[in-house]
C-alpha positions as protocol buffer text, in pm:
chain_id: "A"
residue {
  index: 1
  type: UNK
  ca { x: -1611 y: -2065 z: 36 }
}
residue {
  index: 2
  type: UNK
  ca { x: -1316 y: -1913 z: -141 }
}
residue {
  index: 3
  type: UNK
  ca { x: -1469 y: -1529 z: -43 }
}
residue {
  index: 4
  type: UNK
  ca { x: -1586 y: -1638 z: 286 }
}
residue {
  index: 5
  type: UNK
  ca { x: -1222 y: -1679 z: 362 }
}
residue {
  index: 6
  type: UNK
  ca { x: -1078 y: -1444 z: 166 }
}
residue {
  index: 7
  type: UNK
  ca { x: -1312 y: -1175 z: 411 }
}
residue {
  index: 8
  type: UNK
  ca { x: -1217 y: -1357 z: 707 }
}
residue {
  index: 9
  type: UNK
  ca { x: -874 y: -1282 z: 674 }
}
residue {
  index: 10
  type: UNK
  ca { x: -950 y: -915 z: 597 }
}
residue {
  index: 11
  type: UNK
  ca { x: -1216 y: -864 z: 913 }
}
residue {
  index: 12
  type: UNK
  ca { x: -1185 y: -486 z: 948 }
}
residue {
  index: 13
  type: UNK
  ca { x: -1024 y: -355 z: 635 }
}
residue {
  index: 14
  type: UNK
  ca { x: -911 y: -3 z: 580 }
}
residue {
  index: 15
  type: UNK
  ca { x: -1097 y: 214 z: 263 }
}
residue {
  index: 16
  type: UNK
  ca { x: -887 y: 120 z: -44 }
}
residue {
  index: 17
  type: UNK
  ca { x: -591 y: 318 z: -77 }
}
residue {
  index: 18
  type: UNK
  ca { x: -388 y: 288 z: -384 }
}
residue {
  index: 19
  type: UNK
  ca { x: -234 y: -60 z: -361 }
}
residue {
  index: 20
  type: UNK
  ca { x: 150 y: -38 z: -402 }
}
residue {
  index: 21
  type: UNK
  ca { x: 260 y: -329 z: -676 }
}
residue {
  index: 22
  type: UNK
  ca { x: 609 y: -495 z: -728 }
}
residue {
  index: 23
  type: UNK
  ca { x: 539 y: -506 z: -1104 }
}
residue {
  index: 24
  type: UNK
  ca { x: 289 y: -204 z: -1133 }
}
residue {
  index: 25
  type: UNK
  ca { x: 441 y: -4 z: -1503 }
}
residue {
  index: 26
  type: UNK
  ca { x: 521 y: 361 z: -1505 }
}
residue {
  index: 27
  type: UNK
  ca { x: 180 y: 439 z: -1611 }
}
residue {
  index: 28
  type: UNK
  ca { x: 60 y: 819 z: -1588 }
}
residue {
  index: 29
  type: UNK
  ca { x: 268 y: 878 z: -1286 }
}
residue {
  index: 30
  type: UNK
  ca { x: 623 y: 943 z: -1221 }
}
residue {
  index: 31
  type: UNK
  ca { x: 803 y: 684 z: -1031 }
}
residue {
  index: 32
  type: UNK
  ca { x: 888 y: 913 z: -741 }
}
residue {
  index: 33
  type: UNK
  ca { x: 519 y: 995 z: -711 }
}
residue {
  index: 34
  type: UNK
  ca { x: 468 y: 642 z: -715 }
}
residue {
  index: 35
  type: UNK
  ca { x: 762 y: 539 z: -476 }
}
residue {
  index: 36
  type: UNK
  ca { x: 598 y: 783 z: -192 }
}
residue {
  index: 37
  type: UNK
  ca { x: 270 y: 680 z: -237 }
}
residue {
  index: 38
  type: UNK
  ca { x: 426 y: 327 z: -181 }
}
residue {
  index: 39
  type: UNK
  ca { x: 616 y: 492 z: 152 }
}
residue {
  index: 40
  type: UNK
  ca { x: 356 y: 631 z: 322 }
}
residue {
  index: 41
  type: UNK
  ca { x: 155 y: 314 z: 310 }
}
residue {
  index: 42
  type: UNK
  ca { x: 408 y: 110 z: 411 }
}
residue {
  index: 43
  type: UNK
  ca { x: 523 y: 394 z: 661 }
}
residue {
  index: 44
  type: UNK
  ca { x: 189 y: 330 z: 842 }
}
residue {
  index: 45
  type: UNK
  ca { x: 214 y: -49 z: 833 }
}
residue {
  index: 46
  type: UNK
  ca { x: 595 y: 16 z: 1026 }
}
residue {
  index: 47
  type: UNK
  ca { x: 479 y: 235 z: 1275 }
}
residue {
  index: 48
  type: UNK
  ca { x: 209 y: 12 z: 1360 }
}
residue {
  index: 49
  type: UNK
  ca { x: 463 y: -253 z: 1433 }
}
residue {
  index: 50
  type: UNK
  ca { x: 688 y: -59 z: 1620 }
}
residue {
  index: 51
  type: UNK
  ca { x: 404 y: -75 z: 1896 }
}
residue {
  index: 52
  type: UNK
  ca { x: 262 y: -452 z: 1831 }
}
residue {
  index: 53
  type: UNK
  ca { x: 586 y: -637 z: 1985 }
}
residue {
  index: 54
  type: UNK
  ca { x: 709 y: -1000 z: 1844 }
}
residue {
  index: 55
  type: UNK
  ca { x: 631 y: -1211 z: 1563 }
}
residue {
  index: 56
  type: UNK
  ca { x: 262 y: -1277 z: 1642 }
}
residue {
  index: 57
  type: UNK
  ca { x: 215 y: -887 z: 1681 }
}
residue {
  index: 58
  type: UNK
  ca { x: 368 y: -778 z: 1390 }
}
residue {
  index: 59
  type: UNK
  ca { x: 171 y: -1063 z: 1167 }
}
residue {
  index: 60
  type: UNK
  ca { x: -183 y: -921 z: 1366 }
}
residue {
  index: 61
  type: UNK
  ca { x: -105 y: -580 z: 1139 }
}
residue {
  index: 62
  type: UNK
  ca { x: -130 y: -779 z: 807 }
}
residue {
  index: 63
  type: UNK
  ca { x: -466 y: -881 z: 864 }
}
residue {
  index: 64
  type: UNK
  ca { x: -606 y: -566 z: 834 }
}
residue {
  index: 65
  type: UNK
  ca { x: -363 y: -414 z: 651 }
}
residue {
  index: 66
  type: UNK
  ca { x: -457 y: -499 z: 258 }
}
residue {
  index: 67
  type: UNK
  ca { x: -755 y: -374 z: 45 }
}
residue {
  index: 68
  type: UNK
  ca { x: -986 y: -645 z: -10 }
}
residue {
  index: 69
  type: UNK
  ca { x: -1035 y: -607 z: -390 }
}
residue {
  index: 70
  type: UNK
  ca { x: -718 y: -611 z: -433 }
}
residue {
  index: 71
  type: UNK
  ca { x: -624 y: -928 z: -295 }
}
residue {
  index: 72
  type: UNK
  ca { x: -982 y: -1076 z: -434 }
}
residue {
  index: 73
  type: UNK
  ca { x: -835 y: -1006 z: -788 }
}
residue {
  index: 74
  type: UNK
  ca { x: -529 y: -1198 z: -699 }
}
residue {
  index: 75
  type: UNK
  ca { x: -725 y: -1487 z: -580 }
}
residue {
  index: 76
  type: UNK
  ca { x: -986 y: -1492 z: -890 }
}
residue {
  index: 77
  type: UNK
  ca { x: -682 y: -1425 z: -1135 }
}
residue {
  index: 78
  type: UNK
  ca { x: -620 y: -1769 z: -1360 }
}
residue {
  index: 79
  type: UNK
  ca { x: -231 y: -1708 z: -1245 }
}
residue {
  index: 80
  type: UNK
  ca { x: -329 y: -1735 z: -885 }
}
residue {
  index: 81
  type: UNK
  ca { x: -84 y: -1557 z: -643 }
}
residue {
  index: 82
  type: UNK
  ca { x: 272 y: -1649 z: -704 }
}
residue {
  index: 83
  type: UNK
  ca { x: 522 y: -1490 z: -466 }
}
residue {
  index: 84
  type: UNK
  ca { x: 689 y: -1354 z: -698 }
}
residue {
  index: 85
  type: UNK
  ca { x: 381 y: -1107 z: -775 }
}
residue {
  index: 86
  type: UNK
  ca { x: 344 y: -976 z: -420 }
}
residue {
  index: 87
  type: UNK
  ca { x: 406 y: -689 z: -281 }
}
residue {
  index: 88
  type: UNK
  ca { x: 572 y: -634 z: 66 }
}
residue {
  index: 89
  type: UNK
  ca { x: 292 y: -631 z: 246 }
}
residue {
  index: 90
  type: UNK
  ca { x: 111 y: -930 z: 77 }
}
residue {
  index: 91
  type: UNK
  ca { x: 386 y: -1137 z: 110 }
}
residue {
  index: 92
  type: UNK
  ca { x: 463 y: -1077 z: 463 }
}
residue {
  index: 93
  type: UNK
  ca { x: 110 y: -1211 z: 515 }
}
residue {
  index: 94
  type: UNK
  ca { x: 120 y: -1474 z: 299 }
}
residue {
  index: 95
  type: UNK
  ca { x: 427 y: -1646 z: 451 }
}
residue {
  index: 96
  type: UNK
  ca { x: 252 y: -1564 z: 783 }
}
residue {
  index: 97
  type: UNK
  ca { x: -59 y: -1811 z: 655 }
}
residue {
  index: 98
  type: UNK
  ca { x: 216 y: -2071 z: 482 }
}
residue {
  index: 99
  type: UNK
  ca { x: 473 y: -2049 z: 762 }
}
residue {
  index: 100
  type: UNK
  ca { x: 625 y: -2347 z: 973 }
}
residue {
  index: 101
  type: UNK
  ca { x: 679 y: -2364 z: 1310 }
}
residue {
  index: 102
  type: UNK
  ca { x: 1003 y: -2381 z: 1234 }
}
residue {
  index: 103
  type: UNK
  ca { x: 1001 y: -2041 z: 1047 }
}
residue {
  index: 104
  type: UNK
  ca { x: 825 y: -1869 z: 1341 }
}
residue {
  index: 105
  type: UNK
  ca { x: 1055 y: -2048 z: 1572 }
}
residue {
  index: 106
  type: UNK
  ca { x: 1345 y: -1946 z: 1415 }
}
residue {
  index: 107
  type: UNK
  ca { x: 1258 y: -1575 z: 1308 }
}
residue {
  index: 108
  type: UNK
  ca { x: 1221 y: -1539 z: 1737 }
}
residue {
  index: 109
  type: UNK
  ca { x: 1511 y: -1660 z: 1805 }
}
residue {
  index: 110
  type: UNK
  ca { x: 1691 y: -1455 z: 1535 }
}
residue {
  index: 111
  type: UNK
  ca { x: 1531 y: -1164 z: 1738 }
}
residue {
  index: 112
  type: UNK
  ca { x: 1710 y: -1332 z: 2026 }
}
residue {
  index: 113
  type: UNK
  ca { x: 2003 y: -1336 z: 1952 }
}
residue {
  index: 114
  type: UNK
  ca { x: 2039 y: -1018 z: 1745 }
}
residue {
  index: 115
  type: UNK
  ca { x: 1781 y: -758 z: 1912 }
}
residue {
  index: 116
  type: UNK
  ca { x: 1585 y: -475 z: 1661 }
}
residue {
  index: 117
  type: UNK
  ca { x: 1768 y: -527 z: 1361 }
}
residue {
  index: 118
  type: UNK
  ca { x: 1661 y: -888 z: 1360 }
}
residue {
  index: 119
  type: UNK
  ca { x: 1319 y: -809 z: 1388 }
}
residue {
  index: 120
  type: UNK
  ca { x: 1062 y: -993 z: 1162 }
}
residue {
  index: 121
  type: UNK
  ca { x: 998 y: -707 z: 928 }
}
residue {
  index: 122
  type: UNK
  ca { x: 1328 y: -676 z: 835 }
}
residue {
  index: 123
  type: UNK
  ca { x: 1371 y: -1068 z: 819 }
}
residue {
  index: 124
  type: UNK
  ca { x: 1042 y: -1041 z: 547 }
}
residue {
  index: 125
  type: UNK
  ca { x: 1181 y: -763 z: 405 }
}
residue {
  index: 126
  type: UNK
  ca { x: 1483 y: -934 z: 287 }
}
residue {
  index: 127
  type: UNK
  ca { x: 1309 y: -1221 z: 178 }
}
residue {
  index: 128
  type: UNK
  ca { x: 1076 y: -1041 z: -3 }
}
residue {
  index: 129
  type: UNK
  ca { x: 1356 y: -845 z: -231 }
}
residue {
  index: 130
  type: UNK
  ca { x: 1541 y: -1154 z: -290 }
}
residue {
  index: 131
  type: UNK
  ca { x: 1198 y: -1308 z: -455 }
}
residue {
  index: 132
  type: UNK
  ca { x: 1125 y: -1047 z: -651 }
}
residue {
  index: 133
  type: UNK
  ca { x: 1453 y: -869 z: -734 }
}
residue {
  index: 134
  type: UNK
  ca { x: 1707 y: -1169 z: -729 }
}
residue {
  index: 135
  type: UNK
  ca { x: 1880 y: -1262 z: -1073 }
}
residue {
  index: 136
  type: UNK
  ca { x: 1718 y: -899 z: -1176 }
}
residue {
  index: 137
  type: UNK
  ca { x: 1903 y: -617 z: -1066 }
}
residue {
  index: 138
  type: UNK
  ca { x: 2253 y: -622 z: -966 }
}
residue {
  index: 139
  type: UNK
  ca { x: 2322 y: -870 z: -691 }
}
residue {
  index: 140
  type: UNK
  ca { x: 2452 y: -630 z: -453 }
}
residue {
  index: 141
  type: UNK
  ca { x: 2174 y: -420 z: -425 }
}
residue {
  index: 142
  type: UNK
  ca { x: 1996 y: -619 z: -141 }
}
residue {
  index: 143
  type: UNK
  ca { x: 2298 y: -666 z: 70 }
}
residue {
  index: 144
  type: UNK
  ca { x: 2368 y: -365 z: 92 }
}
residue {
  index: 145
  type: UNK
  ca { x: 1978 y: -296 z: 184 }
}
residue {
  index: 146
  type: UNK
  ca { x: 2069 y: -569 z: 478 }
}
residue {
  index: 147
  type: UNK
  ca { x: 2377 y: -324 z: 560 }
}
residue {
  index: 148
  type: UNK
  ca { x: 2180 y: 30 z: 549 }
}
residue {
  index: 149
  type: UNK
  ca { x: 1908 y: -113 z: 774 }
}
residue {
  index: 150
  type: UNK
  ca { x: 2124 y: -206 z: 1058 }
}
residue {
  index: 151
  type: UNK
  ca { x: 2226 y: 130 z: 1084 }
}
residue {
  index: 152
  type: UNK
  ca { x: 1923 y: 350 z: 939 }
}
residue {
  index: 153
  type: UNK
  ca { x: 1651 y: 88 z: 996 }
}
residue {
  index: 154
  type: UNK
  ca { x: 1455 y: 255 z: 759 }
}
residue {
  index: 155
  type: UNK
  ca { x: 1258 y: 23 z: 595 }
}
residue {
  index: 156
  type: UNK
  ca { x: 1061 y: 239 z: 365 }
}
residue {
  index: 157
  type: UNK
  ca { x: 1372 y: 389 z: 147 }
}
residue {
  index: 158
  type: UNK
  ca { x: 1468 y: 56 z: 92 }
}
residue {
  index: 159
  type: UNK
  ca { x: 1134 y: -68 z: -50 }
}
residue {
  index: 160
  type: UNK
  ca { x: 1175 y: 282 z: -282 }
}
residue {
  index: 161
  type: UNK
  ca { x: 1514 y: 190 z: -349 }
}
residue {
  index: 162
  type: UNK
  ca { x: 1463 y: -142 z: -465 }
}
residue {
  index: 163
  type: UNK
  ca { x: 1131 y: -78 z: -640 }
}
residue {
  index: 164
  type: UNK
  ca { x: 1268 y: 206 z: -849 }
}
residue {
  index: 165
  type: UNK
  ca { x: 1575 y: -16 z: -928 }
}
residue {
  index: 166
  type: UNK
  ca { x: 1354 y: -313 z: -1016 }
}
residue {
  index: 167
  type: UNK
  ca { x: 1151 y: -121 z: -1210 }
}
residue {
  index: 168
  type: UNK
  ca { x: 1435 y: 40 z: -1433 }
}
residue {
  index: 169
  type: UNK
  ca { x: 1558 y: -314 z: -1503 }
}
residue {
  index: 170
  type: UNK
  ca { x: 1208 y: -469 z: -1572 }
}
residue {
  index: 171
  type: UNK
  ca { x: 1176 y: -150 z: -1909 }
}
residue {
  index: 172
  type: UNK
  ca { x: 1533 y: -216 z: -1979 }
}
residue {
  index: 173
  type: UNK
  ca { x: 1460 y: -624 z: -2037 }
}
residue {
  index: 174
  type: UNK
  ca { x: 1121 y: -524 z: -2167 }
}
residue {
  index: 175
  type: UNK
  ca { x: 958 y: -904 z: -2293 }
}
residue {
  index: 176
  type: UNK
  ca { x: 1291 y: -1096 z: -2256 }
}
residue {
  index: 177
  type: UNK
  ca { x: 1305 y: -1051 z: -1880 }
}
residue {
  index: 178
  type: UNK
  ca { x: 1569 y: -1289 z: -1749 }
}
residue {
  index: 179
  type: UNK
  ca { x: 1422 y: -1651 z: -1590 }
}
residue {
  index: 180
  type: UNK
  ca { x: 1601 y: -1613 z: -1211 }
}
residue {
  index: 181
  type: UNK
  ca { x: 1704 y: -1907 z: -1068 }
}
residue {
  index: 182
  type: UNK
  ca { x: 1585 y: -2020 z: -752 }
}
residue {
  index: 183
  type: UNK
  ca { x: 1951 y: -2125 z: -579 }
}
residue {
  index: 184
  type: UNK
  ca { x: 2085 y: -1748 z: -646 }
}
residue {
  index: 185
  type: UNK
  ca { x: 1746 y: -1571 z: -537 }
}
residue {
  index: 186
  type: UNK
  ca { x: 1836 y: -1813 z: -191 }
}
residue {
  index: 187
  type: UNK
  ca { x: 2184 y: -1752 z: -162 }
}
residue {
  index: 188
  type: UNK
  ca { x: 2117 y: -1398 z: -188 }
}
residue {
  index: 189
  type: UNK
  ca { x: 1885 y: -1419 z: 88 }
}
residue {
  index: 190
  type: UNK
  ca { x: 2095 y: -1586 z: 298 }
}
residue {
  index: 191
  type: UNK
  ca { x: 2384 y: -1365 z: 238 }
}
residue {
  index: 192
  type: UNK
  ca { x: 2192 y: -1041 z: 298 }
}
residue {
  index: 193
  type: UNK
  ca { x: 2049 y: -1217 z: 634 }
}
residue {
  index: 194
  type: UNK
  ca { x: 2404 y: -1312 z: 750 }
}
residue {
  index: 195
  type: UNK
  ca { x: 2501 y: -928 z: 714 }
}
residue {
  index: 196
  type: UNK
  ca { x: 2154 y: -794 z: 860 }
}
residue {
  index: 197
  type: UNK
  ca { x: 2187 y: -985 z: 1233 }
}
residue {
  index: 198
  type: UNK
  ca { x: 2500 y: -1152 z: 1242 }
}
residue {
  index: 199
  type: UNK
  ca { x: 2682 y: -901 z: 1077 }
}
residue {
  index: 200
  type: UNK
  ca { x: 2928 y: -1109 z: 886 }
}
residue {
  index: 201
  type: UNK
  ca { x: 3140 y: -1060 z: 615 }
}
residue {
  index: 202
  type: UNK
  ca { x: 3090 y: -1182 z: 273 }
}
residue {
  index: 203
  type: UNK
  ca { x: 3243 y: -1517 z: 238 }
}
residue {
  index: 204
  type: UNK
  ca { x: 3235 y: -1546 z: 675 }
}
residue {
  index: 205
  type: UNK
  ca { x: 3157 y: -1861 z: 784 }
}
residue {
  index: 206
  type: UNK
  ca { x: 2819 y: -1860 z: 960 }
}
residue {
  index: 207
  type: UNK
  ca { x: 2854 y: -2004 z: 1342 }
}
residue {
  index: 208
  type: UNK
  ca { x: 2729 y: -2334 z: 1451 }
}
residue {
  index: 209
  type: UNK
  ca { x: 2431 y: -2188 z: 1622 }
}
residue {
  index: 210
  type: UNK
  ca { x: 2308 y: -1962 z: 1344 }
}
residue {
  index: 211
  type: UNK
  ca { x: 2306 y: -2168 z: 1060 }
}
residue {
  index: 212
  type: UNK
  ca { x: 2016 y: -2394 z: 1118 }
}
residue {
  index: 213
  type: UNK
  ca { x: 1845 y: -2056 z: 1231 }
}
residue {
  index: 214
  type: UNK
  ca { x: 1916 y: -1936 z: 929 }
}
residue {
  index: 215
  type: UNK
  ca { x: 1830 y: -2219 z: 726 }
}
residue {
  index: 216
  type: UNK
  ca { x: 1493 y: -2249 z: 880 }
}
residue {
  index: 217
  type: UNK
  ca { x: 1425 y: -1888 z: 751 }
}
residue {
  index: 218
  type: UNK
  ca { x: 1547 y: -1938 z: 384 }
}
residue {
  index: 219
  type: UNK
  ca { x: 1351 y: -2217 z: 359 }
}
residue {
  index: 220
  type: UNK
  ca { x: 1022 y: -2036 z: 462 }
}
residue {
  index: 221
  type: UNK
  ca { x: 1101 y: -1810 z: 252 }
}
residue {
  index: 222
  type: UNK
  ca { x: 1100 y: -2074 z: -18 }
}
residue {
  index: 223
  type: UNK
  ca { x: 846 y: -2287 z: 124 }
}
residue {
  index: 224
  type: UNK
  ca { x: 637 y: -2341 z: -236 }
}
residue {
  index: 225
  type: UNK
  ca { x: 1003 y: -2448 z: -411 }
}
residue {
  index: 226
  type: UNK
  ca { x: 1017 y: -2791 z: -393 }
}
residue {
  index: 227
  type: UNK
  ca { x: 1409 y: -2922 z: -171 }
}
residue {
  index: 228
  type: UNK
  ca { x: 1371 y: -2579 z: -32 }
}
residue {
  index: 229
  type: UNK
  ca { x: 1556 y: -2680 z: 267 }
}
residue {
  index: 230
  type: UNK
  ca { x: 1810 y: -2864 z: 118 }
}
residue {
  index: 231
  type: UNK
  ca { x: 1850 y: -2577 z: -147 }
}
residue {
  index: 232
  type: UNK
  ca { x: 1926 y: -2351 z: 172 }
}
residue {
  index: 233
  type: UNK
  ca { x: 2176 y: -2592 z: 346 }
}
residue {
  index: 234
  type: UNK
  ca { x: 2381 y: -2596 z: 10 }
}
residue {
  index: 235
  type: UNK
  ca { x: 2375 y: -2178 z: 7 }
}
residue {
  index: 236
  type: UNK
  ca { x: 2483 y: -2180 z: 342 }
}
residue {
  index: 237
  type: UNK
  ca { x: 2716 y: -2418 z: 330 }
}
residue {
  index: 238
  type: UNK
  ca { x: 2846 y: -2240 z: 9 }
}
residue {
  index: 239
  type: UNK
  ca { x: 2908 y: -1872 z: 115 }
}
residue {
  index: 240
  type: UNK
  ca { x: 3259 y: -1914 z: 124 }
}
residue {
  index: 241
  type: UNK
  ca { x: 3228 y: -1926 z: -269 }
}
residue {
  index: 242
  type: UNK
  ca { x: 3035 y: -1617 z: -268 }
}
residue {
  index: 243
  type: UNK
  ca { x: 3318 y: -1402 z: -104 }
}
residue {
  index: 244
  type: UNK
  ca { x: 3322 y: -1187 z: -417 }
}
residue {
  index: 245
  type: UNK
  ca { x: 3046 y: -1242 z: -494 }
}
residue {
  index: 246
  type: UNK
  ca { x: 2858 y: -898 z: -432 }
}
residue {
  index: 247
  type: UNK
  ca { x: 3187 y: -664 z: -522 }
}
């Protein structure tokens, strides 16, 4: 039953291609070799989008976007497939096939209010980095991702970016990785969404109307944490605290 499904959800899968990995090692390649590799795939996935309009569009590119064995070794593995392990690409999708209508709801009206730069890539994008690289490498980095992309909306540099800086923190730590915590992963989230639509100001009060938006996003970008949504009123509530926060 398990493969059935797994197939369904792949129904006209490209020829493998080499599957770009948030925690792949150096290995025989260099990162930069690695890091365009990991480009042009995503590249493709992006310009795909560009032409598939709205949330429901952009999720119809997952489907046939990931090689099969790939995700069949994540779904055999005895670890399962924790967020945390995914890369762009797979998690997109799987918040797509976990998501609330609350999360789709308020991901559109993001779009809304804020146009392009608001779009649900970018949305993923940032929830994606704040998984996998929050309480990892400096706490800045992704903000200033948020920033970039409103200008350059390049979403490709800043998956190199932040894989390459990931990466040099994950040799540094070696074993003894630091244990992120969930609240600062979620605060950083919602402080790198607040400067990606909104545009505000570290520390800036978010408006009336676009904090239960935002809220609703955090928390389906959390939906496995258990008090996700409270967890995401208290970071939102709390970013005058952070004003400093990402000096």
């Amino acid at each position: 039953m398990l493969l059935q499904s797994a197939f369904r959800l792949l129904p006209d899968a490209p020829p493998a291609v080499a599957r770009q990995t948030a925690l792949a090692g150096p290995g025989p390649l260099s990162h930069s070799a690695t890091a365009c590799r990991s480009r042009q795939k995503h590249g493709r996935m992006h310009a795909q989008a560009e032409d598939s309009g709205g949330v429901g569009g952009f999720f119809k590119q997952l489907q046939g976007g990931l090689p099969i064995v790939g995700l069949l070794s994540r779904l055999f593995s005895p670890t399962g497939m924790g967020l945390e392990d995914l890369s762009y690409p797979e998690f997109s999708r799987r918040i797509y096939e976990t998501s609330s209508a609350d999360f789709r709801t308020a991901a559109e009206e993001m779009e809304k209010r804020y146009g392009k730069v608001s779009q649900l890539r970018y949305i993923l994008l940032i929830l994606w980095m704040s998984r996998l690289g929050g309480g990892l490498i400096p706490a800045n980095h992704i903000p200033k991702a948020a920033q970039r992309i409103r200008v350059s909306f390049d979403i490709e540099i800043e998956i190199e970016r932040f894989l390459q800086a990931r990466q040099s923190k994950l040799e540094e730590y070696g074993m003894a990785r630091p244990q992120s915590k969930t609240q600062e992963q979620m605060a950083i989230a919602m402080d790198s969404l607040c400067r990606l639509g909104p545009g505000l100001k570290d520390g800036q009060a978010i408006s009336a109307e676009d904090e239960p938006i935002l809220i609703n996003i955090v928390t389906g970008g959390f939906a496995d944490v258990d008090g996700a949504s409270e967890l995401a009123s208290s970071v939102a509530s709390g970013r005058q605290s952070r004003a400093r926060a990402y000096v």
